[in-house]
N, C-alpha and C positions, 0 to 999 in steps of 0.2 A: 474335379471336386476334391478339396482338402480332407482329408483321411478323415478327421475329428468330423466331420460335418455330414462323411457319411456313415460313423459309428453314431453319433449322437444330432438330432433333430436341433438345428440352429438354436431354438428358443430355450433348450435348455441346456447350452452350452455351460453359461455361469452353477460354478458352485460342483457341476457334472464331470469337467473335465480331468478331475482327480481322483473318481470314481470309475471312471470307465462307463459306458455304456451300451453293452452288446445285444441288453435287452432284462428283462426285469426289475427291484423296484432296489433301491441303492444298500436294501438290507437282504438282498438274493446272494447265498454263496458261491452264486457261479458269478457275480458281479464284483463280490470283494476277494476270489479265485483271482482273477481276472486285472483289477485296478491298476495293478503297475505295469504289467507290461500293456495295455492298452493306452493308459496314461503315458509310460513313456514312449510309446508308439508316436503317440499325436506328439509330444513333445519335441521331439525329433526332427518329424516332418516338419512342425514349426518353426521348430529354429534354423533348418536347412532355408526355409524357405526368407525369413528376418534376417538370418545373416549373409545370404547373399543379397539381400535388397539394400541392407546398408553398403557391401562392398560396391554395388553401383551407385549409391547415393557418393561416397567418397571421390568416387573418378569422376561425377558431375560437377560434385562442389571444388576438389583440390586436385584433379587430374592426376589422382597416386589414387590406388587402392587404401584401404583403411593402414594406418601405423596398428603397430601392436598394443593394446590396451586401448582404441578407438571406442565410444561410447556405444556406438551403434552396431557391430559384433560383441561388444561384453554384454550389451542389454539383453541379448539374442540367448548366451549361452547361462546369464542369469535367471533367464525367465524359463528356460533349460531343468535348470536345478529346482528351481520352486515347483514345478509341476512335478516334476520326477520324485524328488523328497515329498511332497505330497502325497501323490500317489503310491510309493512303496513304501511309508513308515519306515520300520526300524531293517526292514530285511529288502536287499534289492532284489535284479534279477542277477541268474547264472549261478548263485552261491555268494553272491559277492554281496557285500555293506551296503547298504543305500549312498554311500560316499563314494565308494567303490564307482559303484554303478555311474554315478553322475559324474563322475571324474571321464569315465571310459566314454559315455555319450558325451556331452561335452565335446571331446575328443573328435569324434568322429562327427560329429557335426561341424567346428569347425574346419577340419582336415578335407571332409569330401568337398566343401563349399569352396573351401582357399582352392583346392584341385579345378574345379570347374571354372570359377574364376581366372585361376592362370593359366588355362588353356584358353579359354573363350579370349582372353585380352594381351596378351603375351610374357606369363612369366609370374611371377611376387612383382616385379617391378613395373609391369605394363606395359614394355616395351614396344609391343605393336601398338596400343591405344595411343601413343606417345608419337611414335610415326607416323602414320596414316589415320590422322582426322576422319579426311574425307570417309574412311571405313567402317566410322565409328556407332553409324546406326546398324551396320551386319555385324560386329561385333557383340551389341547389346543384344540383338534377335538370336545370334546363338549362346548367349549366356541365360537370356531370359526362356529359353527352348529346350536347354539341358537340364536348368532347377525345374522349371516344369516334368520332364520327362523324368528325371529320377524322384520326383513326388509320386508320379502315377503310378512308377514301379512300386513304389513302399504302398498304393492304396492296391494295387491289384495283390502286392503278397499279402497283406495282411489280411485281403477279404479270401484268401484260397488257402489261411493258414489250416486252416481244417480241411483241405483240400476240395480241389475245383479242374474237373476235367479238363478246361480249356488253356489253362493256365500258358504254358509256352502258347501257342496262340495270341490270347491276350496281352502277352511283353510280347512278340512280333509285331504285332499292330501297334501298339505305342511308340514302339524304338523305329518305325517306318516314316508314321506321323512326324517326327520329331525330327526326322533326315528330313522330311517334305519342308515343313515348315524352314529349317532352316540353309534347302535350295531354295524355296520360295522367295528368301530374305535377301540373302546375298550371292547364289549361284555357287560357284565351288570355289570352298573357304581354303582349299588345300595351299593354294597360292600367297594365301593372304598370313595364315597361321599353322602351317602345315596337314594338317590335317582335315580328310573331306566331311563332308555332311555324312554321309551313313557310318563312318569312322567314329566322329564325335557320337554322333546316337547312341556309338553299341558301345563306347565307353563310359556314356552317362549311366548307360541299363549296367553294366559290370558295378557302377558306384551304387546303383541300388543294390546289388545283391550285397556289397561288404554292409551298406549299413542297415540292412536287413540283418546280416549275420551279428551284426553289434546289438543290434535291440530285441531281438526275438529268438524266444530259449527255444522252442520248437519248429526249425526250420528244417529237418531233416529232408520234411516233404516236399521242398519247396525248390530243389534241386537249386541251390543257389552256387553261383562258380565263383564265389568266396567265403571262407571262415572257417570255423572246426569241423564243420562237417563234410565240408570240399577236400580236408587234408586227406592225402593219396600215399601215403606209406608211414612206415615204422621205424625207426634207428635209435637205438638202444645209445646212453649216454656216454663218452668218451672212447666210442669203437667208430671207423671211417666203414660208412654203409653205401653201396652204390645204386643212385635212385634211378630206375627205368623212366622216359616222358612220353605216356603215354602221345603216339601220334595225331590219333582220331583226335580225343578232348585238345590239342593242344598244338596241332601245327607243329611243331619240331622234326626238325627231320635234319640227316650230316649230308656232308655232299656228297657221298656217297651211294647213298638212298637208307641208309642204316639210320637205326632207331636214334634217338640221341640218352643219353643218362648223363649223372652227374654224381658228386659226394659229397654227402653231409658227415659231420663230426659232430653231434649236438657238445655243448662243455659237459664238461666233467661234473660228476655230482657234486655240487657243494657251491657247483660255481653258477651265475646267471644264463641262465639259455639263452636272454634277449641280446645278449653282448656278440655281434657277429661280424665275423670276419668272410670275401667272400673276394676269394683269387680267381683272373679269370688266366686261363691258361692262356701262352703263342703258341708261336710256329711259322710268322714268317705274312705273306698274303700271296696271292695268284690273281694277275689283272687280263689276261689274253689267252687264248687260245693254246700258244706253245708254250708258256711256261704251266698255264694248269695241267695239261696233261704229262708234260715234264715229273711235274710236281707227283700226279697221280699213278703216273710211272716207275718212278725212282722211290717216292716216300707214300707209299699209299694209308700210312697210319695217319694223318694229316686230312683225312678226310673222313675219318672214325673216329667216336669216341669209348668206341669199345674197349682199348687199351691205354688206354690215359688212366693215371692214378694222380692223388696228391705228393707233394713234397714236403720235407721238411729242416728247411735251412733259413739262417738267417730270419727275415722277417715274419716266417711261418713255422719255425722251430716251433716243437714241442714242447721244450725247458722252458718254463716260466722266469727262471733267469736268464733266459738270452731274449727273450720279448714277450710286451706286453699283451701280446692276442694269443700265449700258448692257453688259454684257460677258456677262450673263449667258442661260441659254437662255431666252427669250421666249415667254409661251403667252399668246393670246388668245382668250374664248371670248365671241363675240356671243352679245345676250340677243334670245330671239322667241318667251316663251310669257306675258308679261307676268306674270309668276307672284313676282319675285323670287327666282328661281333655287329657288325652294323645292317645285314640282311635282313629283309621284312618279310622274306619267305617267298621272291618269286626265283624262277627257273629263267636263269640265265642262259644262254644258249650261244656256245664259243664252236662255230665250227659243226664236227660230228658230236661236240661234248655238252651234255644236258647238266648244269650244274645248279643244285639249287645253293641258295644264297638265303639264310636264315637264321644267322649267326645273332640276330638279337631276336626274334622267337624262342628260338633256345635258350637263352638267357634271361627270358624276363619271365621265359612260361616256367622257368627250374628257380627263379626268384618266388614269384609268385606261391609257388609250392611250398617254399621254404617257409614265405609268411603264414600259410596256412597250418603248416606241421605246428612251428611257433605258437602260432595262438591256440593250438589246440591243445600242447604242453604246459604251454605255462597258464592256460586258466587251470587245467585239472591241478597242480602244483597248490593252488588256492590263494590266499593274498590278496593281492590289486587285481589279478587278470591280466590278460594280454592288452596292450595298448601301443600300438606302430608309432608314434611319437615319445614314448619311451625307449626303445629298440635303442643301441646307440651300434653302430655300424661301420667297420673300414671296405671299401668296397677299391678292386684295383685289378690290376694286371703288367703280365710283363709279354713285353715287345707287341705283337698284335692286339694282347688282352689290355693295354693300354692305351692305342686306341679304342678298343672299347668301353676303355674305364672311361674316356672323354664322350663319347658320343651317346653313351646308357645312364650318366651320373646324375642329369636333370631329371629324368624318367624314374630311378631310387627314390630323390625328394620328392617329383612333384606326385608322379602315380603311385609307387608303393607307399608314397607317405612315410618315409621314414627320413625325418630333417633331420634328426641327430647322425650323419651322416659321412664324413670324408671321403677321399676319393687318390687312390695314389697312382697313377699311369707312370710305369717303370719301364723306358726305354722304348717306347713307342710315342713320341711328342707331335708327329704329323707334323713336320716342319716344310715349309713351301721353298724350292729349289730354285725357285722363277723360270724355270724352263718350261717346256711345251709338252713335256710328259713328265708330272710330279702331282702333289697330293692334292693341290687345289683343281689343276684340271683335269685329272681324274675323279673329283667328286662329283663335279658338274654332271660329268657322264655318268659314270655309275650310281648316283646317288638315286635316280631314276631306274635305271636297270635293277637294280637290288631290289627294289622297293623299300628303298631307306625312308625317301620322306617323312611319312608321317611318325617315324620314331624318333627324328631330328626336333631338338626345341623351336617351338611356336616362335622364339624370335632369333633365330639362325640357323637357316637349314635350305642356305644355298650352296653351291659348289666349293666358295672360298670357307664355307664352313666347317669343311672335312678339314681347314688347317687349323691343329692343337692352337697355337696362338690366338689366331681369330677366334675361334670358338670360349678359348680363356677368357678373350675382354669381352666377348659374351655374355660365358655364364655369372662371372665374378658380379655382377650388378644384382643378379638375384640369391649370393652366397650371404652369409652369414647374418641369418633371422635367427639362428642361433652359432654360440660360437662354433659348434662339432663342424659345423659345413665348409670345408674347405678342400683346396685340391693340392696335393703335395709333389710334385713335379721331379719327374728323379732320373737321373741319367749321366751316365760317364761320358763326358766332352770326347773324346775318341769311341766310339760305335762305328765297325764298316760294318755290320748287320745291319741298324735302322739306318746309315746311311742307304744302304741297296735297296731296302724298302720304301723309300720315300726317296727313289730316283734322284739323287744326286750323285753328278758325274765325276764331282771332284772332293775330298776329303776335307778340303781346306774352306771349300765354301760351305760345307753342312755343321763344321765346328764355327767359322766365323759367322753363320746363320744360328745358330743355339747361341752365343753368348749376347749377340746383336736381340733374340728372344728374350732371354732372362731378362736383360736391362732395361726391357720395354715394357714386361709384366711382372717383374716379381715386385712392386708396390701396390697390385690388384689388387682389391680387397678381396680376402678371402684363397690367394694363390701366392704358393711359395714354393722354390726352389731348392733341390739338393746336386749338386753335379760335383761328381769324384772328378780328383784329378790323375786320374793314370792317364800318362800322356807315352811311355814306352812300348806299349803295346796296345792296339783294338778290345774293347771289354764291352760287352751285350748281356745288359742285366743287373743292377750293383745290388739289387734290397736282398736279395737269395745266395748272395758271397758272403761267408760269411767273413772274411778280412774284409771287406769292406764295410760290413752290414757294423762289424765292432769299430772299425776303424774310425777317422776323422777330417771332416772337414771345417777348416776357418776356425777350427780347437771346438766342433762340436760332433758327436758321435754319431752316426745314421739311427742305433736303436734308440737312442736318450732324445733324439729331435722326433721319432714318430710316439717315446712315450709322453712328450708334453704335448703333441697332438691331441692326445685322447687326454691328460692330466691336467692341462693347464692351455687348452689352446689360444689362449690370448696371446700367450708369449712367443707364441713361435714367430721366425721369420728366416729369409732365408741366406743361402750358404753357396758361394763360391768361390775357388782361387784362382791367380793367372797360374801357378803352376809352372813347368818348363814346358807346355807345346807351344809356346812363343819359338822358342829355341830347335825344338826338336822337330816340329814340323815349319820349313817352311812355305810363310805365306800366312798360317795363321798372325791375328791383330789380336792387341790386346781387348779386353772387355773393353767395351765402351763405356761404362760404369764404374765405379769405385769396387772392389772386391779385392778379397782377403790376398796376400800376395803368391 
């Protein structure tokens, strides 16, 4: 039953809905107490519920999810603001404007519905609706199963806002229902869109708590695992503080069996806290038995994040004149499950050695964190309020952390909801060797063993999808709904480091395989290229050198191409030269493409 319908008796829905109805006559002070956040309660639920019906109406009628500005999500988020403006007059909720407010719902109405949506169908683009027809009535039974399931969540918080002993209970049973229903519908979806039936459920029930935490100023009691009152530490502004993950709440754990942490730099005062920058560390990967223990032998901080700290060179310099994210808030998340950040948290088992593998638990539970510190800073701060589609964000890594800048970068937009977004994977490209032990059949395998799946995008998340390339002409179809959304590809055409890690035997084919990439994707929409040309010696890592970081390519600078990323991202595009590894190594070929000489 629709929230509205069980605050207020059907027949007196008209005229009521703006008033609230929790019980007495529409001139009760605990009624006009009351009016806006009940009104925007129902409001909420309403348009979660309107705008995803239009987003299925779109894929019936034009087999694309709705364009932006589509009549039937604007009506949704119009009919949003009239009720809300209605019901809060001049002052909203949180502290915030009645504009304020409706801006922030709004927001989060259509964010969690577009999330639901492109998981349920594959992507912003659709891309599973689009291949598998035949699929296409279990695809609608979990889309119509998850806006169901996150309504009931908003009626059960909102009927236990005054609290309700059975409460967890109550969301147990619904988030069950919901898995049932949608085995019932199409058996296990994990095949179809990566992710299974109890999977999608409990991340329906999580999008209830965020937009629970968006509409209702007293949620404290409500134990919700999203919003200002979920935030779990403190970091004072332009000092690097190191945050514990808790294990219990959060699954995080290093391969070591050690806790995991991370570090936040919120900016400096004066500067935007929503402006974040957010490096994942390397270190290399471990696929077998003898080299993990190798690894855990010889370098045992590689599977700790106890002694990992931030750096500050080059692209994460400090100086605001040597780049443009020294001012911004700071998140550093060390790597310790040698996974490539791509772990889902099981226990891999090589031999005598128990190794867990949760390198993207870690990372999205020390994200998630970060969202909630965020919103809980920048509402007290006052103004507009927190709003995750304001955020504007560089998210990246170097060598391993770039693999998992590629395999974590859809899960930023599509589940943290933050599309103002980039993405820069620095020396870690996942390039496929065509040999019989290299990145693509190693994903195969392991993609399973990790328990990667369901962290893999709903439309590429088979074996060949652990290759960077593959997965670029991927993602590139669902980038730039806004310009920020883009992936900045970066690497010195000489690396025997990611050569070694992405098992290529010979040097000449992992550089004549990078440029054979570039000329294949750098026209992707939304993917661009930077590759140095030191061709004299082996280099692992260019954006953290700083001669390189100032240096140039094709007469364009590494810092001045990632400042018009974030200043003018229309204009960027990308950057390579032949260089002398023609000469210097041979065997190398020229690009296959036109580039700078």
């Amino acid at each position: 039953m629709p929230l509205l319908h069980r605050l207020c008796p059907p027949a007196l829905l008209t005229g009521l809905i703006l008033l609230g109805c929790r019980g007495g006559s529409s001139d009760s002070p605990a009624v006009a107490d009351n009016a806006c956040a009940t009104g925007a309660q129902a409001a909420v639920q309403t348009c979660l519920t309107d705008y995803s019906a239009a987003a299925s109406a779109c894929l019936a009628s034009d087999g694309a999810l709705c364009a932006s500005g589509s009549a039937g999500p604007d009506a949704a988020l119009e009919a949003l603001a009239t009720s809300v403006g209605g019901a809060c007059g001049e002052a909203g909720l949180f502290g915030l404007s009645t504009d304020a407010t409706v801006a922030r719902l709004q927001a989060a109405c259509a964010s969690e519905a577009d999330s639901l949506a492109w998981r349920s169908f594959g992507g912003p683009q659709a891309a599973v609706w689009a291949d598998a027809p035949e699929d296409r009535a279990c695809m609608t039974a979990v889309h119509e199963a998850s806006v169901a399931e996150v309504a009931d969540h908003l009626e059960v918080l909102a009927d236990c806002a005054e609290g309700c002993a059975d409460l967890s209970d109550r969301r147990a049973t619904r988030t069950a229902a919901a898995a049932a229903e949608i085995t019932a519908a199409c058996g296990d979806t994990a095949d179809l869109i990566a992710v299974g039936p109890q999977g999608l459920a409990e991340r329906a029930a999580l999008q209830a708590d965020c937009l629970a935490a968006a509409v209702m100023e007293d949620a404290g009691s409500l134990d919700l695992a999203c919003g200002p009152d979920f935030a779990a530490f403190d970091a004072p502004r332009g000092d690097w503080t190191r945050v514990p993950v808790d294990p219990d709440t959060w699954g995080a754990i290093c391969g070591d069996g050690s806790d995991y942490s991370f570090w936040i730099r919120p900016a400096p005062e004066g500067a935007p806290l929503d402006r974040v920058f957010i490096g994942l560390q390397g270190g290399g990967v471990c696929i077998f038995e003898s080299d993990c223990m190798a690894k855990l032998d010889s370098a045992p901080g590689l599977f700790t994040a106890e002694d990992d700290a931030p750096v500050a060179l080059g692209l994460v310099s400090d100086d605001p004149a040597v780049s443009v994210f020294a001012d911004w808030t700071q998140v550093y998340l060390p790597y310790c499950n040698q996974d490539v950040f791509a772990g889902g948290g099981a226990v891999e088992q090589l031999g005598d050695l128990s190794l867990p593998r949760a390198g993207a638990v870690n990372l999205r539970s020390a994200l998630r964190m970060t969202r909630d510190f965020l919103w809980r800073e920048v509402d007290a701060e006052g103004g507009d309020g927190f709003r995750p589609d304001q955020v504007v964000a560089a998210f990246g890594g170097w060598s391993a952390g770039a693999y998992g800048t590629l395999y974590n970068y859809h899960w930023v937009l599509d589940d943290l909801q933050w599309p103002r977004t980039l993405a820069f994977p620095d020396a870690g490209l996942g390039l496929d060797n065509g040999e019989a032990v290299g990145v693509k059949a190693l994903g195969a395998v392991k993609i399973p063993l990790w328990g990667t799946l369901p962290n893999l995008p709903p439309y590429c998340f088979d074996g060949d999808c652990a290759v960077g390339p593959i997965l670029l002409e991927a993602l590139s179809p669902r980038l730039q709904t806004v310009p920020e959304q883009q992936v900045l590809v970066l690497s010195n055409q000489r690396d025997e480091i990611q050569r070694q890690d992405a098992y290529f035997s010979e040097e000449v084919n992992f550089i004549n395989t990078m440029r054979a990439d570039y000329c294949r994707t750098k026209e992707l929409p939304g993917v661009h290229w930077y590759l140095t040309s030191v061709s004299a010696e082996s280099v692992h890592v260019v954006s953290i050198r700083d001669e390189l970081w100032q240096g140039t390519v094709d007469g364009v600078a590494m810092n001045d191409w990632f400042r018009s990323a974030i200043e003018a991202p229309e204009t960027l595009s990308s950057h390579a030269e032949e260089a002398d590894f023609v000469a210097d190594i041979p065997g190398v070929e020229a690009f296959p493409c036109g580039v700078a000489p």
